[in-house]
N, C-alpha and C positions, 0 to 999 in steps of 0.2 A: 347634100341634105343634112349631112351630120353637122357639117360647120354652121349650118344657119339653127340647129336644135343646140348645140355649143352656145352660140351670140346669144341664144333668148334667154337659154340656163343662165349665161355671165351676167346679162344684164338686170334679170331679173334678180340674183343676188347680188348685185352690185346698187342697184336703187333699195334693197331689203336692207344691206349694211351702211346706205347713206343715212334712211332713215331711221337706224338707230342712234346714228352721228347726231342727226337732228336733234333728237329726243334728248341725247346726253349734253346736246345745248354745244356742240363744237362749233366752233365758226365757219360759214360754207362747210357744213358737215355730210351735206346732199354731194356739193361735188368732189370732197376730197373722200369721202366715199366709194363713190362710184370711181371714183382713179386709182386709186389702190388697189382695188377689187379687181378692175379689167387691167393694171399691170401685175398682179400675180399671178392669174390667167394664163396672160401673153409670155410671160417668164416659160412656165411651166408647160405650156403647150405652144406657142408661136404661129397659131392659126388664125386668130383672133385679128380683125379688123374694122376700122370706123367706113361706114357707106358713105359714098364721094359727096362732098357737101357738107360731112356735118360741124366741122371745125366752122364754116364759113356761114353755115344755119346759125350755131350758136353763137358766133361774133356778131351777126344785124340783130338777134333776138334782143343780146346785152347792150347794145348799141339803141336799140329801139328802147328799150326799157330805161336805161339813161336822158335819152331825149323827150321821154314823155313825164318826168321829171321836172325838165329843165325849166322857167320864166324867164320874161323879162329881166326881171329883178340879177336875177343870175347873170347872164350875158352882160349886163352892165358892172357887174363885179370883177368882168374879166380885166380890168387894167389897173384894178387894185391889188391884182394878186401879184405882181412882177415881182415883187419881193419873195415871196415863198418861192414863184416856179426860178428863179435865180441862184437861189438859196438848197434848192432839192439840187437842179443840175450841177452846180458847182461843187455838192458836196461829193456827188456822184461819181463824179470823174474822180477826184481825190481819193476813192472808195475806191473806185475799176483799177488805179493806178497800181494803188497801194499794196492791194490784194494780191495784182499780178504780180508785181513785184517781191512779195513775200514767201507765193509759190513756186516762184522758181528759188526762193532760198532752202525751202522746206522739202521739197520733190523734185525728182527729176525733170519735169514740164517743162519745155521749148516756152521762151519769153513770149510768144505771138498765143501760144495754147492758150497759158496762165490767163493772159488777158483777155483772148475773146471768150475763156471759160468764167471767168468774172464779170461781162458783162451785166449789169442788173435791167435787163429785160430782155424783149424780144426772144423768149424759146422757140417760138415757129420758125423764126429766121436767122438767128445768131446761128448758131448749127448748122445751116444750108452754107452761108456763102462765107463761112470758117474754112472751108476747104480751098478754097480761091486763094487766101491769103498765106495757105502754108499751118493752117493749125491742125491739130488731130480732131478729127469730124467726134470720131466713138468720143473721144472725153470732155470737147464741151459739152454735147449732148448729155451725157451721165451729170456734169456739173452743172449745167443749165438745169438738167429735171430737178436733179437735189435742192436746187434753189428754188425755183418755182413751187416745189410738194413743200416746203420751209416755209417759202412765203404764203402760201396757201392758209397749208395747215396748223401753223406754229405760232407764224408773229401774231396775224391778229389778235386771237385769244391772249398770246403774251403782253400785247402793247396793252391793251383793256385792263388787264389786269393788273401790270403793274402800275398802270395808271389811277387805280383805284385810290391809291394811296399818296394820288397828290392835291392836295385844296384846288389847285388853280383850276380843276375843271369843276369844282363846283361852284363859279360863277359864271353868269349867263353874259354870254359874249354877243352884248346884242348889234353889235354893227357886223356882226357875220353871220346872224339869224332876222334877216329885214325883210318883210313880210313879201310875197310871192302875187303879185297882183295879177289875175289872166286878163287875157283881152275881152272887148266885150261880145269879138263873135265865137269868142271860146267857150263863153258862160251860154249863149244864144243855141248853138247848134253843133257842139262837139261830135267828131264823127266816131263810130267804131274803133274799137280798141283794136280789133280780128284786122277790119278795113285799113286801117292807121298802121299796123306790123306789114300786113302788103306792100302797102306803097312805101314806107323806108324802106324795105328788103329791096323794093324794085331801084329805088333812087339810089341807095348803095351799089347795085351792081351795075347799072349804067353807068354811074360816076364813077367806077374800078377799071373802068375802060380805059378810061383817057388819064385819071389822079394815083397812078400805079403806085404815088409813094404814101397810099393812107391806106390802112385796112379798111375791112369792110366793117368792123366796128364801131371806126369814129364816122364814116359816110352815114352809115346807118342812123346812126347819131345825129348827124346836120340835117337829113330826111327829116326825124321826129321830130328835131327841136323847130323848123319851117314850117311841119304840120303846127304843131303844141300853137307857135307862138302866132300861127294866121289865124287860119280857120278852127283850131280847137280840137284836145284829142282826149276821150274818157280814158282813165287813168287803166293802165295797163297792172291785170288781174299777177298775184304774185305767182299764180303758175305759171307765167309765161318766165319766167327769172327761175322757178324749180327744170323749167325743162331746159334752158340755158346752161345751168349747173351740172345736167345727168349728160348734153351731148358735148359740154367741155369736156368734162371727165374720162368718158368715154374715149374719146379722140385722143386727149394728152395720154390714158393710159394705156393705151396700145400701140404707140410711139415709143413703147419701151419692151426690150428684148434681152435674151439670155445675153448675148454678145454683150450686153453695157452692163449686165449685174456684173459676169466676169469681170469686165473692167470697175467694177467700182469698189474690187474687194483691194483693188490696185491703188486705188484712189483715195483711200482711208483717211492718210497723213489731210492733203490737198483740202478733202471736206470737212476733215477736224479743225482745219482754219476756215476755210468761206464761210460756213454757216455761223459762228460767234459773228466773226467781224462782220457781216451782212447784219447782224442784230445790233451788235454796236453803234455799226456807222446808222442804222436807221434811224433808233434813239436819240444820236447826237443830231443826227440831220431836222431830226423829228424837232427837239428842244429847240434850234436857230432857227426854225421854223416859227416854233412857237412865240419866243423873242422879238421877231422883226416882226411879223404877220398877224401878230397879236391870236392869232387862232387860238383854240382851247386845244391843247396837250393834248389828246386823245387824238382828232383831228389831225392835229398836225404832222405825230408818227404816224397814222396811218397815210396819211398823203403821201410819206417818203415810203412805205415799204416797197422792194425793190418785187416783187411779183408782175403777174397779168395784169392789163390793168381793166379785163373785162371780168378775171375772177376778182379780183379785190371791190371792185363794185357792185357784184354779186354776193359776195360777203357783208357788205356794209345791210343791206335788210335784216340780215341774223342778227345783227348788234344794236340791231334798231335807231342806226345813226341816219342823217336824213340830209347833212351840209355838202350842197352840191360842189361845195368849194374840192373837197376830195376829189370828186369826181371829174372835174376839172381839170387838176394838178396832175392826175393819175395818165388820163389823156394823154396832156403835153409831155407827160414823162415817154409815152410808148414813144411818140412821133421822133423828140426829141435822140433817145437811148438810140432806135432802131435807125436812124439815119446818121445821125454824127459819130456814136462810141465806138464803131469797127474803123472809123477813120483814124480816131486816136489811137487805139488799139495798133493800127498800122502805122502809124507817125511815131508810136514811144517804141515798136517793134526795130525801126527802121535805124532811130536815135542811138537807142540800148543794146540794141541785137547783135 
């Protein structure tokens, strides 16, 4: 009884201190938030746990919320973009490479750690099947969160703002804002927004059966965008995106434990480099982005930040950005990252090691 009067106390100040985040205008300030909140918590007393589901709740919710988003109009943009999604992954690797490689000049880290501790995505997963290949489980995890709480809570705001201070976004980039046409049984008899989150949450977890190499965020996602784009789907209420925000948070932050602060006071040198160069390479990836893809600068680093890619699009309503092109890019980045980069990771371990 006490742990369940514990979880409500946590949670309850934990959405109390999101919502101040809000207020002071922080980007996803709801969910970085409540993540801090419940890993100080979990630090301090190591009781604390997410109810089975809610990682997997809040991936169809983000997922549903993105597809209800999506048109026409979008889906056929998909094979104009080869150039940015080209352009993020290529730079990526170069990033994952570089990184590891620089931490095992700086730290003592085993070449295979360095590398799958640099991966830029997949925190659910990188971490799990790090073990498998011989890296130390405790410090990608510690590195994976720092990066993820980074990419969360840092760049976007960063990327914004230092982007204030360039012209090029204040031209309207209109072949990447081309109007969003719905169908005409979308306009005719759009169903439930409540009804429309059902049924992708159902289509995602059927389709998790058989498609084990997609989360249930981007399935969720092809659910809403088959609804959006047949029979029509009213536009999903921004609470549903607050309550995505409070059970991410929740989840990521009681995935963190005294055992990985110990280790991160160890770790110090290691994150005094990831986090710049993870800024660095985002900007740069951001800018040849912007170069080839013509996108608007703002846009285009945030398409490269190396985070979730169901927080960063949860983020993007606080900034009040709307270009599904992100949203896109962000995707193919998880599918991409979470499949191929443990492979390099084991080929330049194999190479170099």
């Amino acid at each position: 009884m006490e742990s369940y009067l514990m979880m409500a106390i946590t949670l309850a100040l934990a959405i109390l201190v999101g919502h101040g985040f809000m207020k002071a205008r922080i980007p996803g300030g709801l969910l970085v938030g409540v993540m801090l909140v419940f890993a100080t918590m979990q630090v301090l007393t190591g009781t604390l746990w997410a109810p089975p589901g809610t990682k997997e709740i809040a991936q169809m919710i983000a997922g549903s919320f993105i597809g209800a988003s999506l048109s026409t109009a979008d889906l056929k943009r998909l094979p104009r973009l080869w150039k940015a999604f080209a352009t993020i992954i290529c730079g990526l690797i170069i990033l994952n490479i570089t990184i590891g490689l620089l931490l095992t000049q700086v730290s003592e880290l085993s070449l295979v750690t360095a590398l799958f501790a640099s991966i830029p995505g997949g925190m659910g997963t990188i971490p799990i099947i790090s073990q498998d290949y011989g890296a130390d489980p405790i410090t990608v995890t510690v590195m994976q969160f720092i990066r993820m709480v980074m990419g969360i809570g840092v760049f976007p705001s960063l990327v914004v703002k230092l982007n204030q201070h360039f012209k090029t976004d204040q031209r309207a980039d209109t072949q990447n804002q081309e109007p969003t046409p719905q169908s005409t049984l979308a306009r005719i008899r759009p169903i439930n927004s409540l009804l429309a989150l059902v049924a992708a949450s159902l289509f995602a977890w059927a389709a998790s059966q058989f498609l084990t190499g997609l989360n249930l965020m981007v399935l969720a996602l092809i659910g809403m965008a088959i609804l959006k784009l047949t029979i029509g789907v009213t536009p999903l209420p921004i609470g549903y995106r607050r309550l995505a925000q409070i059970l991410s948070g929740w989840y990521v932050g009681t995935t963190f434990y005294a055992e990985q602060l110990s280790a991160l006071s160890q770790l110090v040198v290691p994150i005094l480099v990831l986090i710049p160069m993870f800024l660095l390479g985002c900007l740069v990836i951001g800018f040849l982005v912007h170069k080839f893809q013509k996108m608007r600068l703002t846009d285009s680093m945030l398409a490269s930040i190396p985070a979730g890619a169901s927080d960063v699009v949860l983020i993007l309503g606080d900034l009040n950005i709307t270009n599904s092109d992100i949203v896109v890019l962000q995707v193919l980045r998880v599918i991409v990252v979470t499949s191929l980069f443990p492979q390099i990771a084991v080929f330049i371990n194999h190479w170099l090691g």
